[in-house]
N, C-alpha and C positions, 0 to 999 in steps of 0.2 A: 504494500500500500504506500504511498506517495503523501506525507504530514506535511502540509504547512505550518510550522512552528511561527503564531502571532503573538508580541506583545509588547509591552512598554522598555523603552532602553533602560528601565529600573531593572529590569527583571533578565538584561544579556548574560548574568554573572548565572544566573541557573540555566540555559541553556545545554551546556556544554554536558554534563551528567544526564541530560534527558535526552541528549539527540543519541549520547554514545548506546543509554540503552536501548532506543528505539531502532537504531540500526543493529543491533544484535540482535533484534529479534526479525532483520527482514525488512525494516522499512526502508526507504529512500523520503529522506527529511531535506526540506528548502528552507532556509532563511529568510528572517527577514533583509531586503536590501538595502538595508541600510548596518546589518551586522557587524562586518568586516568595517565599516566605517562609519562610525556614530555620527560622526559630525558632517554626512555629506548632508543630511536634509536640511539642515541650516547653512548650508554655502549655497542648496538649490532654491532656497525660499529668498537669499538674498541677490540671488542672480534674476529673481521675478517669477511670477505665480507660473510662467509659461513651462519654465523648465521643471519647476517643481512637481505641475501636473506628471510629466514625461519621467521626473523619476519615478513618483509614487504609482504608474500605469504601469512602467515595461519596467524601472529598475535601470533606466540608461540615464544617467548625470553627467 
């Protein structure tokens, strides 16, 4: 099964234990895109609502 892992950047630091055991049992887990980089949605909100839409859509910033 294929998990999208949602949730607040309060909560990246539990991530990491839930995705390991989710893939051990078989899943394929996605990220949030902004994971690996916390602070891109605030560089895309200050580049204008345009880009922001385009990351928070496809994840491309």
């Amino acid at each position: 099964m294929k998990i999208f892992i949602i949730c607040s950047k309060a909560f990246y630091d539990k991530i990491p234990p839930i995705k390991t055991k989710l893939e051990k049992l078989g899943h394929e887990i996605v990220l949030p895109n902004s994971y690996e980089d916390p602070g891109m949605e605030a560089r895309a909100w200050a580049d204008g609502k345009q880009r922001y839409q385009r990351c928070a859509d496809y994840g491309k910033c």
